[in-house]
C-alpha positions as CSV (number, residue, x, y, z in Angstrom):
1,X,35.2,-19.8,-13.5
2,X,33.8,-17.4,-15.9
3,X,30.7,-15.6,-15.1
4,X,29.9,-12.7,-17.7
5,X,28.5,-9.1,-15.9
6,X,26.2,-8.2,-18.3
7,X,23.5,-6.8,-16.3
8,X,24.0,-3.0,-15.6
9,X,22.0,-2.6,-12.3
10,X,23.6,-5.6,-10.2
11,X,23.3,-4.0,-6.4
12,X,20.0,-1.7,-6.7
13,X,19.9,-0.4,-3.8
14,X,24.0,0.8,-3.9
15,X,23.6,2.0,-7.2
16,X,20.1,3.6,-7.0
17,X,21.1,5.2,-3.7
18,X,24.2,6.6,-5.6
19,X,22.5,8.1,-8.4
20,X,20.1,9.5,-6.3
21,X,23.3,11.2,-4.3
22,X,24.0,12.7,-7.6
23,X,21.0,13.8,-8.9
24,X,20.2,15.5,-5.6
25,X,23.7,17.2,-6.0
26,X,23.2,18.3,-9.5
27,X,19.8,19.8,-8.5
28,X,21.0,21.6,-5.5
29,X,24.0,23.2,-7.8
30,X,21.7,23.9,-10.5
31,X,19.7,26.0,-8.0
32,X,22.7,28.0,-6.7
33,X,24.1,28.4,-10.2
34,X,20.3,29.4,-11.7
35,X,19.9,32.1,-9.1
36,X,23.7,33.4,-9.0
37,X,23.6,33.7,-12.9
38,X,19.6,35.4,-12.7
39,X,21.0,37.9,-9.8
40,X,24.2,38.8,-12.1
41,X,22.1,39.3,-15.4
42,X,19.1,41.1,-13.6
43,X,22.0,43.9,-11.9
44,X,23.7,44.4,-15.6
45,X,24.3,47.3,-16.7
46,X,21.6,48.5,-19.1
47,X,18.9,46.2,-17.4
48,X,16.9,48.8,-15.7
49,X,16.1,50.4,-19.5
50,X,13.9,47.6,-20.2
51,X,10.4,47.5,-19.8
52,X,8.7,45.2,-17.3
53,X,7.4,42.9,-19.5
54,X,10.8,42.8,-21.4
55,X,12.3,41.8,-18.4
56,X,9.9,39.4,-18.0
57,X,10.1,37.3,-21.2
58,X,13.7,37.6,-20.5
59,X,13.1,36.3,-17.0
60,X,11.3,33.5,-18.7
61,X,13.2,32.4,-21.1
62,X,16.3,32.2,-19.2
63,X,14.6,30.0,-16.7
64,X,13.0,27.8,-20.1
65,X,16.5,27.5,-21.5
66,X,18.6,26.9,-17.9
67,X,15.5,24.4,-17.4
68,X,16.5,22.3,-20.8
69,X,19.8,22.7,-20.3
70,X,20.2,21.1,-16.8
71,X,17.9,18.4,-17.5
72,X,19.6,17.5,-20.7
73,X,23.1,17.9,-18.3
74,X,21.6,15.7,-15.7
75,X,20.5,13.2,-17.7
76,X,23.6,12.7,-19.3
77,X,25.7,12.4,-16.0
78,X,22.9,10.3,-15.2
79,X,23.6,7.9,-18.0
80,X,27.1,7.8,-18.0
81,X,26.6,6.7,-14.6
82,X,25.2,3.8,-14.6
83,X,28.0,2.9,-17.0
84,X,30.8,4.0,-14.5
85,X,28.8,2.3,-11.4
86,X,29.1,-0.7,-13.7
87,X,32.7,-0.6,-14.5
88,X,32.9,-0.1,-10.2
89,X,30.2,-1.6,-8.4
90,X,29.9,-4.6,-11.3
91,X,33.6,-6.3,-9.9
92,X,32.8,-5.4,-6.5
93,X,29.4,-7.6,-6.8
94,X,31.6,-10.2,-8.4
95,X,33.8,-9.8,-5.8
96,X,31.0,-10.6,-3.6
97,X,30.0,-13.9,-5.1
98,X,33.8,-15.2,-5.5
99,X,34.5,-14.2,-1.7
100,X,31.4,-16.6,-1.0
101,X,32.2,-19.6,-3.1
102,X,36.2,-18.5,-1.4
103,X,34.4,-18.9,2.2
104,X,33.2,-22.7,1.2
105,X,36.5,-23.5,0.6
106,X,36.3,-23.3,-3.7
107,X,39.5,-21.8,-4.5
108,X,39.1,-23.2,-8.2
109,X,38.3,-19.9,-9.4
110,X,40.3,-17.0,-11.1
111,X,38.6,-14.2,-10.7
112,X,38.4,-12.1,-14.5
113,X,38.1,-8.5,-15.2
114,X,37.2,-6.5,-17.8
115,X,39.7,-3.6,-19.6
116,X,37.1,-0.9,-18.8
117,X,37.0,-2.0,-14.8
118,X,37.9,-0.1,-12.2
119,X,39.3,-2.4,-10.2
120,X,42.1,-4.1,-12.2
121,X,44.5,-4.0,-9.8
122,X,42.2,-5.2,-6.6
123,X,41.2,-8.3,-9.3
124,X,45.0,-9.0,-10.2
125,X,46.0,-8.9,-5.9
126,X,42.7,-11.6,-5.3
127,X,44.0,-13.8,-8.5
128,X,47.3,-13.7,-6.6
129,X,46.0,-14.5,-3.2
130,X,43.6,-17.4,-4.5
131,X,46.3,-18.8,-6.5
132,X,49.1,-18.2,-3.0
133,X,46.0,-19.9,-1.1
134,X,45.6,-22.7,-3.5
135,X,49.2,-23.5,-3.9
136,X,49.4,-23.7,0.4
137,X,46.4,-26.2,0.1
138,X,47.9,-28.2,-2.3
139,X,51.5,-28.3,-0.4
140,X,49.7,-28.9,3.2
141,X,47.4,-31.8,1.8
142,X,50.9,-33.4,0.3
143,X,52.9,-32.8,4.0
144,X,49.3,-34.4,5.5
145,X,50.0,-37.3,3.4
146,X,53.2,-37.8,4.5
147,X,52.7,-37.5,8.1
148,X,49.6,-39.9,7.2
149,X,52.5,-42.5,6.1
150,X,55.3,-41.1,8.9
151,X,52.1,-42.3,11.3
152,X,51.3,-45.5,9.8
153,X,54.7,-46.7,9.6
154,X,55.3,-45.7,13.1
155,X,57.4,-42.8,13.3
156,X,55.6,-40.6,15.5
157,X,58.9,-37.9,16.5
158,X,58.9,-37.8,12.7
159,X,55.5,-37.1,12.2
160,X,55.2,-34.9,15.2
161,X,57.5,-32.6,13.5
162,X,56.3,-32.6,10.3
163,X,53.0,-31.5,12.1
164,X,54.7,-28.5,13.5
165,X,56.5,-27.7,10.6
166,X,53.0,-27.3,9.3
167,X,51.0,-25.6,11.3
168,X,53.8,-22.9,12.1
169,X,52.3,-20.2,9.7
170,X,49.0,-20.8,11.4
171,X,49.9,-19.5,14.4
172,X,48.5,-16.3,15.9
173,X,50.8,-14.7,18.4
174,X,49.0,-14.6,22.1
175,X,48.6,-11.3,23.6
């Protein structure tokens, strides 16, 4: 199976809530950092020989350039996250989809990731597991088939065995 991610927004509400997380954090610090750095430069030394409307203008175009500089900061972090949530929340949305067709019983699939993911490794253990799954299916339907034949030709101790030999990693110790 090979489906290509090529949409960048695949959970909206995930990613949306997430960038949202981070905007309001980058707001919030831009605040505290705005007001620590305004505090600091209005207390320098030499800051009380300006004029009122010196410090003023200054006042202003601190807060002009702070202003540009954050939003051109925030929109950046902004951007390159939607790339990141792609490289993370992309494969887990994938993730989603082959855990669904898994749940129907489809264990045709290998699951495919890109170099840039973030989750290499998690895609790598679910290849592993899908193929450990698939190779159990394929040896139980070939001991069914025998205890089919161990049935039809009468040999029921036989087949009785073979049935427990079968479902043995099935079981679920009782508590």
């Amino acid at each position: 199976m090979t489906i290509k991610r090529r949409q960048y927004i695949v959970k909206p509400k995930l990613q949306i809530k997430y960038l949202l997380i981070l905007a309001a954090i980058i707001v919030v610090s831009s605040i505290l950092i705005y007001y620590m750095f305004l505090d600091s430069l209005l207390n320098s030394p030499g800051m009380d020989q300006l004029s009122a409307g010196a410090v003023k203008n200054f006042v202003r175009s601190y807060t002009s350039g702070f202003f540009w500089a954050i939003l051109g900061f925030m929109a950046i972090v902004l951007i390159e996250s939607i790339f990141y949530f792609h490289r993370l929340i992309g494969p887990i949305f994938f993730f989603e989809k082959v855990m669904a067709r898994l749940k129907d019983g489809d264990f045709s699939m290998n699951i495919h990731h890109r170099q840039k993911d973030e989750t290499i490794e998690l895609a790598t253990s679910m290849n592993e597991a899908v193929a450990g799954v698939r190779n159990a299916v394929s040896e139980d339907r070939k001991k069914i088939d025998a205890i089919k034949v161990a049935i039809d030709s009468g040999e029921t101790d036989k087949a009785k065995h073979m049935l427990s030999e079968l479902t043995q990693w099935f079981k679920i110790e009782q508590q």
